[in-house]
mmJSON file of the N, C-alpha and C atoms, coordinates in Angstrom:
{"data_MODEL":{"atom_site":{
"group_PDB":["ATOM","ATOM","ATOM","ATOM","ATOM","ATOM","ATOM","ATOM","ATOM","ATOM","ATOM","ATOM","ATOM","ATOM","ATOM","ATOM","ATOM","ATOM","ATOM","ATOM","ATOM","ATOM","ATOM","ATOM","ATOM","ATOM","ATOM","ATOM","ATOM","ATOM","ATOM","ATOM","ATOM","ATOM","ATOM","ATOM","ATOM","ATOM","ATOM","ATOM","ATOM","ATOM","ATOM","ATOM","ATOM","ATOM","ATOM","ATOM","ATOM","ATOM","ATOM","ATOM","ATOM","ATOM","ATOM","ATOM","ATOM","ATOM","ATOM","ATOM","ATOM","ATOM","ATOM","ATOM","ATOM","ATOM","ATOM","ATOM","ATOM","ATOM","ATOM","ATOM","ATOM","ATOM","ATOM","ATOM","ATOM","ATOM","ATOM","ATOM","ATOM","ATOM","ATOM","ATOM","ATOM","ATOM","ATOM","ATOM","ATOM","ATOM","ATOM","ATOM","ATOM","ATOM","ATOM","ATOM","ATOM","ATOM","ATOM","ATOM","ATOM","ATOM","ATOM","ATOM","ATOM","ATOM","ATOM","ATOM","ATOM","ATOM","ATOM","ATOM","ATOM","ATOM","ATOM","ATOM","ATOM","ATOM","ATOM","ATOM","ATOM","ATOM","ATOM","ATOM","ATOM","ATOM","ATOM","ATOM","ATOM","ATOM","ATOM","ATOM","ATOM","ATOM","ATOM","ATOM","ATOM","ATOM","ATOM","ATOM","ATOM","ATOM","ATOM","ATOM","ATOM","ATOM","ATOM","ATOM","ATOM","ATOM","ATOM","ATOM","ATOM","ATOM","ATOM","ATOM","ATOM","ATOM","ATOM","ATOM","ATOM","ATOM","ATOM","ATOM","ATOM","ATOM","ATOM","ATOM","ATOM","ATOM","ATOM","ATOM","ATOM","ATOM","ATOM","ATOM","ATOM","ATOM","ATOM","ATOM","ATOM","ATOM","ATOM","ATOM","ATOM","ATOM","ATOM","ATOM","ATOM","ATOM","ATOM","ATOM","ATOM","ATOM","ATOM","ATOM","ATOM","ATOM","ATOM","ATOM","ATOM","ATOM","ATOM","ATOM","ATOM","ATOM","ATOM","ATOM","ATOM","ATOM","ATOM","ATOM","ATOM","ATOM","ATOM","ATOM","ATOM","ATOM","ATOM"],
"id":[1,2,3,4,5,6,7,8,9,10,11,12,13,14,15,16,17,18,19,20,21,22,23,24,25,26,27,28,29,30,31,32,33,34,35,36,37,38,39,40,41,42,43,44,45,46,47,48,49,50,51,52,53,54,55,56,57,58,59,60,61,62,63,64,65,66,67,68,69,70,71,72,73,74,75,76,77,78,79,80,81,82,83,84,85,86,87,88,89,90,91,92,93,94,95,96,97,98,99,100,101,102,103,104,105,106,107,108,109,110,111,112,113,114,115,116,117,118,119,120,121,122,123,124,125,126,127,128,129,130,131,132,133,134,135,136,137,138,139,140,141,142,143,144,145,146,147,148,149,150,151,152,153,154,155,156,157,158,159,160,161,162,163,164,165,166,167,168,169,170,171,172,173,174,175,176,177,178,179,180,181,182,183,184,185,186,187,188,189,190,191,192,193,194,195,196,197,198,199,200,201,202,203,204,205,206,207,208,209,210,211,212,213,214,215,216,217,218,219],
"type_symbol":["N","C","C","N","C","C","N","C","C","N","C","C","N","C","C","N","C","C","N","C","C","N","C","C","N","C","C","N","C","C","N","C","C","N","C","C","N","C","C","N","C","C","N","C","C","N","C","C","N","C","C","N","C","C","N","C","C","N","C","C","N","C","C","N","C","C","N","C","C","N","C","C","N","C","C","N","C","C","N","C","C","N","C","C","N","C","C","N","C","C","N","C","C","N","C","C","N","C","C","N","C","C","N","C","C","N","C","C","N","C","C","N","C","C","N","C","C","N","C","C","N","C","C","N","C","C","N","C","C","N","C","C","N","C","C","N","C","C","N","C","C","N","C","C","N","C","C","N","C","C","N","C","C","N","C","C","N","C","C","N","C","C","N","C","C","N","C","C","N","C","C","N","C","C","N","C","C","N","C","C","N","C","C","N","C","C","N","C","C","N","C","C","N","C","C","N","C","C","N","C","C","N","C","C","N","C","C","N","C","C","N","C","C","N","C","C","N","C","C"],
"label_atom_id":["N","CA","C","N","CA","C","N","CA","C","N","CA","C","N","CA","C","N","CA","C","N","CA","C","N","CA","C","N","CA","C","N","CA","C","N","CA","C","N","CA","C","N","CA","C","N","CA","C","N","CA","C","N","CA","C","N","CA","C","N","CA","C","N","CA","C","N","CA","C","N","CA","C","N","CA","C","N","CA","C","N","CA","C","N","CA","C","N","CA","C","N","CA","C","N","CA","C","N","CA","C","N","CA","C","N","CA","C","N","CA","C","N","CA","C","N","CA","C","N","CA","C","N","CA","C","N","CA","C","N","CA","C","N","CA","C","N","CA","C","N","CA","C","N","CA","C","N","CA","C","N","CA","C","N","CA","C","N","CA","C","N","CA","C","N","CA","C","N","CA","C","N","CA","C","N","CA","C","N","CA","C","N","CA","C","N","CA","C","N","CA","C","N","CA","C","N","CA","C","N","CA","C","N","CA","C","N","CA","C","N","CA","C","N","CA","C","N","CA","C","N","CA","C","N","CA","C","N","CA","C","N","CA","C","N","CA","C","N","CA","C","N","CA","C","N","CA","C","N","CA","C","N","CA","C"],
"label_alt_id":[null,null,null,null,null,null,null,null,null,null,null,null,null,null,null,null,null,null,null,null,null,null,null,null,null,null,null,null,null,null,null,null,null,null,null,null,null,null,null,null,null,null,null,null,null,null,null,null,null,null,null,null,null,null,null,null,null,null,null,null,null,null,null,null,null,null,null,null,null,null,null,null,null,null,null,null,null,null,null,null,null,null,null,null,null,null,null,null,null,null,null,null,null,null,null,null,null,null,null,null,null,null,null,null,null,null,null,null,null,null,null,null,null,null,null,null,null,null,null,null,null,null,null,null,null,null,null,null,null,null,null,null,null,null,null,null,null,null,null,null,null,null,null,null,null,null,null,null,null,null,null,null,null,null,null,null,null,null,null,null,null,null,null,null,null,null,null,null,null,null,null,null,null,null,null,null,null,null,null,null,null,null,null,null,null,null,null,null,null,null,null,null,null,null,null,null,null,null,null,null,null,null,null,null,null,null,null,null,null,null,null,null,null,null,null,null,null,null,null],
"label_comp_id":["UNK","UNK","UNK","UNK","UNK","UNK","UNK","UNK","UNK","UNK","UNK","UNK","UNK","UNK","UNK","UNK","UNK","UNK","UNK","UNK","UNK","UNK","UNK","UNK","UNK","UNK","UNK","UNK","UNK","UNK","UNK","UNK","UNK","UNK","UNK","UNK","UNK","UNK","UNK","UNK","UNK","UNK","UNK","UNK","UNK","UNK","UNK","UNK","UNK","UNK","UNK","UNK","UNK","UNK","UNK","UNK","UNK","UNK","UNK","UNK","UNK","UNK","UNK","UNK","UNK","UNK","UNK","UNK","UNK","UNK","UNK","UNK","UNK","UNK","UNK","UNK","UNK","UNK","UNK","UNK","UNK","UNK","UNK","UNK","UNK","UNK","UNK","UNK","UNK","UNK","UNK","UNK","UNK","UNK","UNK","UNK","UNK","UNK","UNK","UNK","UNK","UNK","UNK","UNK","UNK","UNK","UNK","UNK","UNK","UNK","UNK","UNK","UNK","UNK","UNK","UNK","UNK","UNK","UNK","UNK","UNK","UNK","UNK","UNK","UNK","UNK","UNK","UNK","UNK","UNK","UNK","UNK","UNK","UNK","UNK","UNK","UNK","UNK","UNK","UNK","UNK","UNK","UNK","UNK","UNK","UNK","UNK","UNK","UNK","UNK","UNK","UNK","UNK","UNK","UNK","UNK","UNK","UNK","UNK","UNK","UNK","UNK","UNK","UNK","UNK","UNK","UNK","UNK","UNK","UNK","UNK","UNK","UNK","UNK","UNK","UNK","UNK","UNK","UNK","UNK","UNK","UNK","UNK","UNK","UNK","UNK","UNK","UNK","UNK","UNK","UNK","UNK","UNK","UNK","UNK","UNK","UNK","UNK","UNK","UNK","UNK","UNK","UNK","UNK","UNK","UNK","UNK","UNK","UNK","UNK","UNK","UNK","UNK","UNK","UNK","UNK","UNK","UNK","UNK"],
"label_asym_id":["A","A","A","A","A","A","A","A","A","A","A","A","A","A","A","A","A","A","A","A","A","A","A","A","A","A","A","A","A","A","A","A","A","A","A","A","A","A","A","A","A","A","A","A","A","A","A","A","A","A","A","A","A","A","A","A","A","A","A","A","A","A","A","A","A","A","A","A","A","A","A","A","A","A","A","A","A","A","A","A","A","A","A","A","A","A","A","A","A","A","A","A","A","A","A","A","A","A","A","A","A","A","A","A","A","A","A","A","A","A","A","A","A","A","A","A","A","A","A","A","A","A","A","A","A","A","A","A","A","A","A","A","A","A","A","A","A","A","A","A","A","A","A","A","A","A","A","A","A","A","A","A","A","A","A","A","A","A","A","A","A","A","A","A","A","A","A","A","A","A","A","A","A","A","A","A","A","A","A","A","A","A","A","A","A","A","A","A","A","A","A","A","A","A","A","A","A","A","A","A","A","A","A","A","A","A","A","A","A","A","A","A","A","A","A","A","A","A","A"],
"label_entity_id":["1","1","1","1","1","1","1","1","1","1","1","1","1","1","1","1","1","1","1","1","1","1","1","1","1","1","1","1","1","1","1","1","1","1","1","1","1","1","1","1","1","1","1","1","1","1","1","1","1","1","1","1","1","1","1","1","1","1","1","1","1","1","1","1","1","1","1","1","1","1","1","1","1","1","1","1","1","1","1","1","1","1","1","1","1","1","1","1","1","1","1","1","1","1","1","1","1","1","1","1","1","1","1","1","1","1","1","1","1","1","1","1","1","1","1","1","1","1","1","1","1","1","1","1","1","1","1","1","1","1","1","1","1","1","1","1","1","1","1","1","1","1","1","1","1","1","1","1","1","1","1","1","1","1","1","1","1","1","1","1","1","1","1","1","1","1","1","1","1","1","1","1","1","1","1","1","1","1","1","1","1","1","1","1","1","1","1","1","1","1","1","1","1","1","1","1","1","1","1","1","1","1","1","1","1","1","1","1","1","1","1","1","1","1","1","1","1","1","1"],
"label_seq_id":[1,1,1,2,2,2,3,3,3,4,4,4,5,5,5,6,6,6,7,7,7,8,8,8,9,9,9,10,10,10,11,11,11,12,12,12,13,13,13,14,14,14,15,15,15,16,16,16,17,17,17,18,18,18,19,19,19,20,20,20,21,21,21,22,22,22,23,23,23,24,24,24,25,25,25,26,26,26,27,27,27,28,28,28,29,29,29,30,30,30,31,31,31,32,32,32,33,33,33,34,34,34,35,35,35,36,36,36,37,37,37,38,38,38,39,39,39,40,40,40,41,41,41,42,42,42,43,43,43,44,44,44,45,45,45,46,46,46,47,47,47,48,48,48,49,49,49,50,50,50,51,51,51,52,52,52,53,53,53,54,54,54,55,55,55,56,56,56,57,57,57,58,58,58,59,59,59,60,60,60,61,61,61,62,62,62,63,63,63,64,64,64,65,65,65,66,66,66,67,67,67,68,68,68,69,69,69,70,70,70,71,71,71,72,72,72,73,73,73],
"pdbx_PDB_ins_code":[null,null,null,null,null,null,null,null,null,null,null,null,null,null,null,null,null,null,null,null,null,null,null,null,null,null,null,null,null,null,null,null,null,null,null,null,null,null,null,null,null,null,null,null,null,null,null,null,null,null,null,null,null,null,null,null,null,null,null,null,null,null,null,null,null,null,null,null,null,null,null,null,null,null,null,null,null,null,null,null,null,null,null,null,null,null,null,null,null,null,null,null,null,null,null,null,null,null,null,null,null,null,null,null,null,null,null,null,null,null,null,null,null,null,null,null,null,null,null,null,null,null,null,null,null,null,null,null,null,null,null,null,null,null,null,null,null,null,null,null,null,null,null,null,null,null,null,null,null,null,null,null,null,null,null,null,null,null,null,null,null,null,null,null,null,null,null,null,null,null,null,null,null,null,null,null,null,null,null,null,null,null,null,null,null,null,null,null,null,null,null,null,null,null,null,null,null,null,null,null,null,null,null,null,null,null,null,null,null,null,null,null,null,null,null,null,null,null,null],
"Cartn_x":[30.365,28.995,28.711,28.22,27.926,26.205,25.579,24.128,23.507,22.401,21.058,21.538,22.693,22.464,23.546,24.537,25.129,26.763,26.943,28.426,29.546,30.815,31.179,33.022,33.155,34.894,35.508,36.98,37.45,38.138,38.835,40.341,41.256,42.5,43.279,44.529,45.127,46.218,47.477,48.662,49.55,48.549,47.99,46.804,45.82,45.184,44.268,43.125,42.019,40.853,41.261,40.56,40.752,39.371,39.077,37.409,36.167,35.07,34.339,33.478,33.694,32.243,31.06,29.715,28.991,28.3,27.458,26.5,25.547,24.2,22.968,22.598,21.862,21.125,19.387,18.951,17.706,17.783,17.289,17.27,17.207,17.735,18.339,18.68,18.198,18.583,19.173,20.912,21.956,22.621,22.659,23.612,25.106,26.013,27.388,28.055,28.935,29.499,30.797,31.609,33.002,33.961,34.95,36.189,36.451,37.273,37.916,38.544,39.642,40.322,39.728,38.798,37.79,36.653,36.851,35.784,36.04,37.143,37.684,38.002,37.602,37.78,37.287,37.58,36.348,36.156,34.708,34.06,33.264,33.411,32.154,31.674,30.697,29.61,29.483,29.761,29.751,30.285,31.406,32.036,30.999,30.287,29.427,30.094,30.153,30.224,29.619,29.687,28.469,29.15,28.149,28.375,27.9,29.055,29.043,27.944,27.053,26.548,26.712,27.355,27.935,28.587,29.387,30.269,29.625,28.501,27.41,27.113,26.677,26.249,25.729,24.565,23.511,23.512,23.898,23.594,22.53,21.979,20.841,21.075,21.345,22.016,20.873,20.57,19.979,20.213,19.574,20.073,20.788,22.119,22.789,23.868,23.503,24.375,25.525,26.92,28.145,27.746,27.835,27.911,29.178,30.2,31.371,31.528,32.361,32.4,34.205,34.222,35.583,36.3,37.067,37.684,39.26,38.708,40.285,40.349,41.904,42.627,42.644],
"Cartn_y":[73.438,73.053,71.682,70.994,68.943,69.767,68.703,68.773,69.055,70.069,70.021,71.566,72.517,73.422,73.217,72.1,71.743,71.816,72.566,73.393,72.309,71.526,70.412,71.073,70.53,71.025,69.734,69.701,68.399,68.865,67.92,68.399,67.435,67.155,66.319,65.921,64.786,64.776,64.042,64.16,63.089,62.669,63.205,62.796,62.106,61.64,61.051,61.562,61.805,62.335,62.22,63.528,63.425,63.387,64.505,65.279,65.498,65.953,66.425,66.805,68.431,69.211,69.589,69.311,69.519,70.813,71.714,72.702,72.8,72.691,72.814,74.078,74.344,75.619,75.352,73.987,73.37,72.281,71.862,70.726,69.463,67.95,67.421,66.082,65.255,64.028,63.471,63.194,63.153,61.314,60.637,59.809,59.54,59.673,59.877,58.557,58.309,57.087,57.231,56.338,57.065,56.13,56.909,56.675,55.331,54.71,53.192,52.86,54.291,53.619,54.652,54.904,55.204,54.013,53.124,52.571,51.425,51.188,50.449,51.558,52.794,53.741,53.487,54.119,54.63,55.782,55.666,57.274,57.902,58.833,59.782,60.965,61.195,62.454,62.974,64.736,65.73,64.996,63.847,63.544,62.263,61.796,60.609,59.154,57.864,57.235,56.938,56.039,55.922,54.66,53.494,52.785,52.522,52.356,52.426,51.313,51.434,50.28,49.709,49.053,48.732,49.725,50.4,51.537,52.661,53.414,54.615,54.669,56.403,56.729,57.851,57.906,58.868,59.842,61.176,62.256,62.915,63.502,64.716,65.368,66.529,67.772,68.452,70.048,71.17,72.174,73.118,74.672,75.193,75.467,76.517,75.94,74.198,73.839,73.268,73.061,72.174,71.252,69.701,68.929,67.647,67.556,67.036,65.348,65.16,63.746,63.273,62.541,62.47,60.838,60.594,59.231,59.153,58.061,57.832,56.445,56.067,54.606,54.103],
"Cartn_z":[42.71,42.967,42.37,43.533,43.083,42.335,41.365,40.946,42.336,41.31,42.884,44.11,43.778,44.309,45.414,45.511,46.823,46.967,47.419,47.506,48.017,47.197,48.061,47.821,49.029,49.543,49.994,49.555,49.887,50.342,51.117,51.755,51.67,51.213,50.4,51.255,52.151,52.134,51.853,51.382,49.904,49.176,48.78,47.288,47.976,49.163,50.182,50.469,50.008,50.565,52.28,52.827,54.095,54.811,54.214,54.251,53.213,53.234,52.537,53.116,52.774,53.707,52.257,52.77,52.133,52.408,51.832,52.441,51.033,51.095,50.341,50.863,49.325,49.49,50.523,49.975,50.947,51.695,52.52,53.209,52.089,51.941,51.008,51.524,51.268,51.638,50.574,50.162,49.4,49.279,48.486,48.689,47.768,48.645,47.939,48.11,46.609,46.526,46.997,47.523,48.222,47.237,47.312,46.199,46.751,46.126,46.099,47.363,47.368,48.87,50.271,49.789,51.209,51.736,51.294,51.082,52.292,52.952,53.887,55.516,55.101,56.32,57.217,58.473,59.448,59.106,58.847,58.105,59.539,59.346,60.322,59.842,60.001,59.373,60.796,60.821,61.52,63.279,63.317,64.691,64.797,64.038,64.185,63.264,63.917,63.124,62.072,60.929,60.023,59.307,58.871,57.924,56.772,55.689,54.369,53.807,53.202,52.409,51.079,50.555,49.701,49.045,49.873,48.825,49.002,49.584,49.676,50.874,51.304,52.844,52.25,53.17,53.003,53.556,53.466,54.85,53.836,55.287,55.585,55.79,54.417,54.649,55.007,55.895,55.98,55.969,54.981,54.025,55.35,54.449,55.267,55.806,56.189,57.599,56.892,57.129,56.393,57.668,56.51,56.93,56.54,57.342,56.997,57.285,56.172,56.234,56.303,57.347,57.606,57.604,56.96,56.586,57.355,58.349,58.985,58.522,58.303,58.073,59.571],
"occupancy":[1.0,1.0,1.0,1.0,1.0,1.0,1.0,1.0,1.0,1.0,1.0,1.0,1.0,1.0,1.0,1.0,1.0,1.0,1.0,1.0,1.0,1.0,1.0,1.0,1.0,1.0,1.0,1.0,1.0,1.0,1.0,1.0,1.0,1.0,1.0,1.0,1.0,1.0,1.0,1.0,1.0,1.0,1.0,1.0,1.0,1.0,1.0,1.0,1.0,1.0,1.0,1.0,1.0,1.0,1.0,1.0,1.0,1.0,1.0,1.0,1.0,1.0,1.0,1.0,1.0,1.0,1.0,1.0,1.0,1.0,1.0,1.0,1.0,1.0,1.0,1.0,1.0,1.0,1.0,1.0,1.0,1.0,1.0,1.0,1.0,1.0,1.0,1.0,1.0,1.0,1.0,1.0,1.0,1.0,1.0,1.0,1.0,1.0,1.0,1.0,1.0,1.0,1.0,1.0,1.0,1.0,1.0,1.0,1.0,1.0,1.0,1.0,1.0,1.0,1.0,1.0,1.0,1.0,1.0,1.0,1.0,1.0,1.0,1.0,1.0,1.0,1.0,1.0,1.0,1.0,1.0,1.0,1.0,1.0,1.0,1.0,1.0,1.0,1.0,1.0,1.0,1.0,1.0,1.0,1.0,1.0,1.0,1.0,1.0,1.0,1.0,1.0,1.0,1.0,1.0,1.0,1.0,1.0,1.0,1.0,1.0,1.0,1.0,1.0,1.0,1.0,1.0,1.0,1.0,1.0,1.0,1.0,1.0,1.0,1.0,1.0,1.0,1.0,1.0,1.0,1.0,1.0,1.0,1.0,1.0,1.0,1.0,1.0,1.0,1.0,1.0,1.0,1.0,1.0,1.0,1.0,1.0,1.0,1.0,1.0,1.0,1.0,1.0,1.0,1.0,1.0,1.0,1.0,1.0,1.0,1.0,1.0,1.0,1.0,1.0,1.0,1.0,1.0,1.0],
"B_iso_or_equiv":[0.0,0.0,0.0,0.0,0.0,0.0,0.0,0.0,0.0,0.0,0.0,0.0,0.0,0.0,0.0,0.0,0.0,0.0,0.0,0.0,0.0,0.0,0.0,0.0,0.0,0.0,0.0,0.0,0.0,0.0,0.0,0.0,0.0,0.0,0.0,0.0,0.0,0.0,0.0,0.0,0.0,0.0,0.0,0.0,0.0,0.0,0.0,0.0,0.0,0.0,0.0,0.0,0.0,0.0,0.0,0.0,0.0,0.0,0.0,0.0,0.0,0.0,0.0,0.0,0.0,0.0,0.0,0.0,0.0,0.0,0.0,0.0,0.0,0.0,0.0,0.0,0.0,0.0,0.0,0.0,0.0,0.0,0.0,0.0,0.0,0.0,0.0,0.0,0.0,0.0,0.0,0.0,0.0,0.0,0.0,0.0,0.0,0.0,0.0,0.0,0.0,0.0,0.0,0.0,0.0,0.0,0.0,0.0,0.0,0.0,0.0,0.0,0.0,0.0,0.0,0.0,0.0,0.0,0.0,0.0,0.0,0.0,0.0,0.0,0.0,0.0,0.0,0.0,0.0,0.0,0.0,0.0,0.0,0.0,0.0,0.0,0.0,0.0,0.0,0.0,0.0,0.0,0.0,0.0,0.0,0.0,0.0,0.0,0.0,0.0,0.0,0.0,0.0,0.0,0.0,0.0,0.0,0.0,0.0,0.0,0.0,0.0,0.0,0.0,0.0,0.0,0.0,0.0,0.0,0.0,0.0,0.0,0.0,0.0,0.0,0.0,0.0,0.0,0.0,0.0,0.0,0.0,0.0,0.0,0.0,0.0,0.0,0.0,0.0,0.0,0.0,0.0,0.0,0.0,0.0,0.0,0.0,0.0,0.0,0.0,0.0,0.0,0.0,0.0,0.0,0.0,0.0,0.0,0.0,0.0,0.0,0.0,0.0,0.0,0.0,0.0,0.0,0.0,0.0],
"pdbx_formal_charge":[null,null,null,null,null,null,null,null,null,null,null,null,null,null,null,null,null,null,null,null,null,null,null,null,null,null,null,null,null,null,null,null,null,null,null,null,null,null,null,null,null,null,null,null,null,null,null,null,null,null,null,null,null,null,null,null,null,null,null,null,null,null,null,null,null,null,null,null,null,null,null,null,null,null,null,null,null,null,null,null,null,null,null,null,null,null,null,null,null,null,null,null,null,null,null,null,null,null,null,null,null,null,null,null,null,null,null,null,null,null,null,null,null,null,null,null,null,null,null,null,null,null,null,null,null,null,null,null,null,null,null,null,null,null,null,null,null,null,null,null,null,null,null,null,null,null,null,null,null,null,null,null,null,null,null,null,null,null,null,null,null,null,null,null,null,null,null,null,null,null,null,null,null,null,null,null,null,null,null,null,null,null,null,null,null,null,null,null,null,null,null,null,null,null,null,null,null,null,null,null,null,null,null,null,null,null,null,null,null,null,null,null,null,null,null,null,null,null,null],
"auth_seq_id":[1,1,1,2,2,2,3,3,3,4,4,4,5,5,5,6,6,6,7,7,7,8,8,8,9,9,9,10,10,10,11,11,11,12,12,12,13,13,13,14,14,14,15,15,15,16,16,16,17,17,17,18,18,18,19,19,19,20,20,20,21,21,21,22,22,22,23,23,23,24,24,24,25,25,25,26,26,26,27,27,27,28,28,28,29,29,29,30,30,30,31,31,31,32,32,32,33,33,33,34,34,34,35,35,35,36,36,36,37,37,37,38,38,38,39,39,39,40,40,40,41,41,41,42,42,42,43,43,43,44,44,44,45,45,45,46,46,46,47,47,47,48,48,48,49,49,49,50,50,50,51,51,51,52,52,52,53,53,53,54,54,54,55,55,55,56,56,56,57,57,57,58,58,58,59,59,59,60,60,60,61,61,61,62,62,62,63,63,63,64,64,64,65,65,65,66,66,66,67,67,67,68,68,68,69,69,69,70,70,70,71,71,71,72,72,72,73,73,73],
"auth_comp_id":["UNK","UNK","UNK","UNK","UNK","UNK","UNK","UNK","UNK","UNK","UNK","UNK","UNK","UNK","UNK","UNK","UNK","UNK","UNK","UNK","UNK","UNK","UNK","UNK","UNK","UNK","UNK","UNK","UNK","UNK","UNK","UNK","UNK","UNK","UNK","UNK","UNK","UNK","UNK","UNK","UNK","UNK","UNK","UNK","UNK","UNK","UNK","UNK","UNK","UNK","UNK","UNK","UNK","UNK","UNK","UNK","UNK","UNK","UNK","UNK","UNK","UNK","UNK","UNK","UNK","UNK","UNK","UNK","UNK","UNK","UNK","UNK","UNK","UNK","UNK","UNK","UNK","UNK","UNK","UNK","UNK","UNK","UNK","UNK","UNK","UNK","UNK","UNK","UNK","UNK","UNK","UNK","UNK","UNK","UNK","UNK","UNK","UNK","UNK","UNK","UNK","UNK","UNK","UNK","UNK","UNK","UNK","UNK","UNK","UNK","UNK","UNK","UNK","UNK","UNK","UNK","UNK","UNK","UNK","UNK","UNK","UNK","UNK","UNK","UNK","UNK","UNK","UNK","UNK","UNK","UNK","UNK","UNK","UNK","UNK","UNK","UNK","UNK","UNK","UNK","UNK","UNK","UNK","UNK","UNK","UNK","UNK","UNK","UNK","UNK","UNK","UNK","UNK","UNK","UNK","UNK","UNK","UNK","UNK","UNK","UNK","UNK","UNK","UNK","UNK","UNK","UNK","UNK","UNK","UNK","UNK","UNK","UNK","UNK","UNK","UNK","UNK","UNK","UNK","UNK","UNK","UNK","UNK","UNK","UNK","UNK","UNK","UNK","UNK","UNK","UNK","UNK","UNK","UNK","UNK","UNK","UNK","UNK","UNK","UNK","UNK","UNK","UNK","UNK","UNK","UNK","UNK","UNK","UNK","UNK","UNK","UNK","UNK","UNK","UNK","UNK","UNK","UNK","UNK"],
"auth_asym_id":["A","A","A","A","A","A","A","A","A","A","A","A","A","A","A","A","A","A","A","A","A","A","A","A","A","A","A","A","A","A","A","A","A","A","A","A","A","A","A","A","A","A","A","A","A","A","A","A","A","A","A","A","A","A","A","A","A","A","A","A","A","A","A","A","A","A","A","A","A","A","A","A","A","A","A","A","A","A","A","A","A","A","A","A","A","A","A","A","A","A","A","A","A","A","A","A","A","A","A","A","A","A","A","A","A","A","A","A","A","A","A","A","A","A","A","A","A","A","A","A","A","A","A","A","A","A","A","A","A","A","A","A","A","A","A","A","A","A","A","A","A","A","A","A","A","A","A","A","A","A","A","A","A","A","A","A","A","A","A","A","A","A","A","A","A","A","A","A","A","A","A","A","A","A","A","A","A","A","A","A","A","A","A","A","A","A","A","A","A","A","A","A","A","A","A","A","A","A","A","A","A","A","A","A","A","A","A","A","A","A","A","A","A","A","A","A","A","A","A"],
"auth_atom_id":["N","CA","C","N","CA","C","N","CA","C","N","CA","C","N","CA","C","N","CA","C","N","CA","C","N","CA","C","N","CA","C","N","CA","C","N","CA","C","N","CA","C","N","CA","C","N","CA","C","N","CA","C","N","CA","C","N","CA","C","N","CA","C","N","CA","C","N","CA","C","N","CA","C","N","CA","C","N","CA","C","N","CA","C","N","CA","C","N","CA","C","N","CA","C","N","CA","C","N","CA","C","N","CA","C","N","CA","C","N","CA","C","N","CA","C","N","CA","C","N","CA","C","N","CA","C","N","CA","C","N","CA","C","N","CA","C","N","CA","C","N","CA","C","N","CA","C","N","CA","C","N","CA","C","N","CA","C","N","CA","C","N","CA","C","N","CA","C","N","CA","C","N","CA","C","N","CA","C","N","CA","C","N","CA","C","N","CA","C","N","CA","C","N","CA","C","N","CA","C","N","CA","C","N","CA","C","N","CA","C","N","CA","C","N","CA","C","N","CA","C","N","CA","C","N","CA","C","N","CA","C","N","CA","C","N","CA","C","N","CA","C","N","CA","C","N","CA","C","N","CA","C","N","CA","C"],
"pdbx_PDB_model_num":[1,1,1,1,1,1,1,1,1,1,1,1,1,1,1,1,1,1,1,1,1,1,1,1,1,1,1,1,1,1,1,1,1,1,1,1,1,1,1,1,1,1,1,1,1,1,1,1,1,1,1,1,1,1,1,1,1,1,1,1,1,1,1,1,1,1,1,1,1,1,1,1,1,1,1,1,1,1,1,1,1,1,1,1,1,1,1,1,1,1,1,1,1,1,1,1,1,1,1,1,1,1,1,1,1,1,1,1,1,1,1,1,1,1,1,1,1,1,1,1,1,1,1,1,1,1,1,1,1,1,1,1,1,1,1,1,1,1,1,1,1,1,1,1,1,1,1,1,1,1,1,1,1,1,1,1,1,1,1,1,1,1,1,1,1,1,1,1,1,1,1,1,1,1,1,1,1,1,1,1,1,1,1,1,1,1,1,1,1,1,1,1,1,1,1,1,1,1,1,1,1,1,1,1,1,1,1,1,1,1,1,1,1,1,1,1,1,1,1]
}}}
């Protein structure tokens, strides 16, 4: 459990963040800082693109829902 009630799962591959699914207990507007060598990815939240702002991306989680964040090279 991340602060604030919010359940977080990674998924790892050769030591590489791959994923990160989030799920809150309430609706939650979250901002997460992304590790060093994610920070040059193409990221997407739930099959959506998204861009990083200086190192941070914001999702809008809602109770109940996993919301995944996915980092391709």
């Amino acid at each position: 459990m991340a602060r604030g009630g919010t359940q977080v799962d990674a998924e790892l591959e050769e030591g590489s963040l791959v994923s990160v699914t989030f799920t809150n207990k309430a609706d939650k507007i979250v901002r997460v800082e992304l590790p060093e060598k994610q920070k040059n990815c193409r990221i997407t939240v739930n099959g959506e693109a998204v861009e990083a702002e200086n190192g941070f991306i914001s999702l809008e989680l809602t109770a109940g829902k996993a919301t995944t964040v996915k980092f391709n090279r």
